[in-house]
N, C-alpha and C positions, 0 to 999 in steps of 0.2 A: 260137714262134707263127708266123715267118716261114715253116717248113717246114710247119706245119701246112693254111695257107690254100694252099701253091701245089697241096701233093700233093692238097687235098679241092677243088682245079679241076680236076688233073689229073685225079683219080679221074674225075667229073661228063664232061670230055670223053671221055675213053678209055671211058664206058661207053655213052654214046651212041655211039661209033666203032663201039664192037664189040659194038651191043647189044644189052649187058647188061639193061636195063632193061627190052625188051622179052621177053627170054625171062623174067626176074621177074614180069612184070606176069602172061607167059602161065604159069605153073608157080601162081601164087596167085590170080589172079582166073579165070582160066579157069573153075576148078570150080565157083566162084560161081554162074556162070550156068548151066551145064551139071547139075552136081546137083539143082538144083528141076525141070528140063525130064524130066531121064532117070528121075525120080520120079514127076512126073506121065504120062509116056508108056509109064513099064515096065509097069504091069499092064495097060492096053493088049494089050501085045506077047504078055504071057504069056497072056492071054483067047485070044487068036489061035492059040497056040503048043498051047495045053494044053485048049480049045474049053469053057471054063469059067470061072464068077465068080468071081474071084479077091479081090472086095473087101474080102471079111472077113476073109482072110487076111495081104493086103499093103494097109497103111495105111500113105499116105504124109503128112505133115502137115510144115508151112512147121519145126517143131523140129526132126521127124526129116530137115528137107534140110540142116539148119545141123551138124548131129550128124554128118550123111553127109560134108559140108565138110570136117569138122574132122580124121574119116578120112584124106581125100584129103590135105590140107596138112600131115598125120604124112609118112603115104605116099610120095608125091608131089611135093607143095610142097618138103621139105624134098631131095632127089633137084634138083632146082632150084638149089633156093640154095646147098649144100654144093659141086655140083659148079662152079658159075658160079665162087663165091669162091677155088675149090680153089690155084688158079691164083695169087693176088695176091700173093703175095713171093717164092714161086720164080722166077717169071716176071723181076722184078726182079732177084733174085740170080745167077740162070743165067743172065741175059741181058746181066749188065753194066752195067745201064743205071742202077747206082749208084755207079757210080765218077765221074761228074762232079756228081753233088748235092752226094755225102758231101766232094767235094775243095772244093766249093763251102761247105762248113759246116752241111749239113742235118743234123740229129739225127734219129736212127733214132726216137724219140720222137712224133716229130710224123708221119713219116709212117706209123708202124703205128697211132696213133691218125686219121689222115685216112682213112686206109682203112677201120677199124671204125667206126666213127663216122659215114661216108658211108652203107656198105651195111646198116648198124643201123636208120638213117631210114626209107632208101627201102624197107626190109624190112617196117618198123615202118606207113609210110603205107598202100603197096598190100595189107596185112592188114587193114585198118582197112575202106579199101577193101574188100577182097574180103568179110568179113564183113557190111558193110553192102549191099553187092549181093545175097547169098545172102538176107538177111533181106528186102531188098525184093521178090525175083523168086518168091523164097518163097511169101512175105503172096499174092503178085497169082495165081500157079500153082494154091495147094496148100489146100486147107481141113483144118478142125482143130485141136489143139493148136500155141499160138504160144507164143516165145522172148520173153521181155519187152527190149526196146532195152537197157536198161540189164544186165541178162542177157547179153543177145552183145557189148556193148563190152567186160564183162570175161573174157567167153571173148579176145575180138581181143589183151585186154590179157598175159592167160595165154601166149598163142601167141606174143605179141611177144616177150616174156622168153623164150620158149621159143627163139625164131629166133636172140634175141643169143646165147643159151648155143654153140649150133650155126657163129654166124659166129664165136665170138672165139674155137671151139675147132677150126677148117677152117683157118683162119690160122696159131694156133698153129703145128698139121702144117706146113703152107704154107710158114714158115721153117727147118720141119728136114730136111724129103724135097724130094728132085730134081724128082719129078711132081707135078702138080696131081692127076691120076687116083688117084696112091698117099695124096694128103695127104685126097683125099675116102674114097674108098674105110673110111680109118682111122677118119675120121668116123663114118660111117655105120656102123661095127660096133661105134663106141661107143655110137652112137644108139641103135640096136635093142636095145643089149645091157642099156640101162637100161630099155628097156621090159618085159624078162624080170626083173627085179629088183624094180620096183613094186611086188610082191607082198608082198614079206620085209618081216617085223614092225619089224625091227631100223635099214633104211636105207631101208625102201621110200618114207617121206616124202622122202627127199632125193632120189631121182630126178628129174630133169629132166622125163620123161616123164611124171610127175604132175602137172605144168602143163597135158598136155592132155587127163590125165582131170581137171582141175579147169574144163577151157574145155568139155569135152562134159558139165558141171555147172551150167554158165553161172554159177559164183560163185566169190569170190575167197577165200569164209571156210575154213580147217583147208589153207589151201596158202601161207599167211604162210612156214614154213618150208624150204620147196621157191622160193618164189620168193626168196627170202634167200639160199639155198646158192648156187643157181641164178646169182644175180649176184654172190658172191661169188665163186664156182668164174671166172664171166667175166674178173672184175677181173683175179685171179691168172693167168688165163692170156694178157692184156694185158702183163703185167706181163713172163713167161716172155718173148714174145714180143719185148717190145722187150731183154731182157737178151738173146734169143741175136743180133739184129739188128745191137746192140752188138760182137758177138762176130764179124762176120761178114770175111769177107777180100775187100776188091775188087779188089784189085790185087795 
């Protein structure tokens, strides 16, 4: 417990030092704001461009900017998060800078959970955040078809679980490659790789990536099983995590 609260200060300052928070806040809230504007200004652009109505073509409405959101923070968001994290225990490892914890009595335990645990939060907050920005900036932009509140909390809630799958398996890598670039890089091609898989009869429930075709659903119902795996799969790789952490040589 002792290791726990110093490395989730530690984390807290080191990421304002070098921050972390701020490129989070801009990778997940950014498109909040930016999606309702560039929806309500694109047919605009394209009347201009193409000297014709374009309105019954391109309908934009406060759902389709939250829809658009959810795009970006697959896209985007997650290019953010995966590479920020990429870093957290190689950086540790290759840097030495745990050879006076571990001499000191800190358990690998507490600090791969200080670390998930931290950026699980603030991942989990500024979603929450950024969803409910998009739905406000939405509503005031965009007329038409709307998202009901309680609708985009469980999209927000979708995408969170979606986020922890992503940090507690960035980490993972994190503890077994030298680079932060190679530990993301790994990430990211498992990411995509479940979204080409979604489809199959067989596993396609259990993709992670079904979390955010359940968030561009706005409902929690027939993805019970996907969020189950989803945080199972987390745990277990928690778990991996602190067994190779365990296993680690600092001296």
């Amino acid at each position: 417990m002792t290791t726990f609260k110093a490395y989730f200060k530690k984390e807290i300052m080191e990421s304002k030092r070098q921050y972390k928070y701020v490129i989070l806040a801009v990778g997940i809230i950014a498109f909040a704001i930016l999606d309702p504007f560039m929806l309500k200004l694109l047919p605009k652009i394209l009347e201009k461009q193409l000297q014709g109505d374009l309105s019954l073509l391109f309908i934009a409405t406060p759902k389709s900017a939250i829809n658009n959101y959810i795009k970006d923070l697959f896209q985007i968001g997650n290019l953010f998060i995966i590479f920020t994290l990429a870093s957290t225990l190689n950086d540790e490892i290759n840097g030495e800078k745990l050879i006076f914890p571990y001499s000191k009595g800190s358990k690998p335990v507490g600090i791969v959970l200080a670390k998930i645990i931290h950026y699980t939060i603030v991942v989990t907050i500024l979603t929450f955040i950024g969803f409910l920005t998009c739905y406000y900036y939405g509503s005031i932009l965009l007329q038409g078809e709307r998202a009901s509140l309680p609708g985009v909390m469980n999209s927000a809630i979708l995408m969170s679980v979606y986020y922890f799958f992503n940090i507690t398996l960035v980490t993972l890598f994190s503890s077994f490659v030298k680079k932060g670039v190679t530990a993301g890089f790994i990430t990211l091609i498992i990411t995509f790789l479940s979204a080409t898989l979604v489809n199959l009869d067989t596993i396609g429930k259990f993709m992670p990536y079904k979390l955010v075709e359940g968030a561009n659903s706005f409902t929690l119902e027939s993805y019970l099983y996907t969020i189950v795996f989803s945080t199972v799969c987390s745990i277990l790789f928690i778990i991996f995590t602190i067994f190779k952490m365990n296993k680690v040589e600092v001296i």
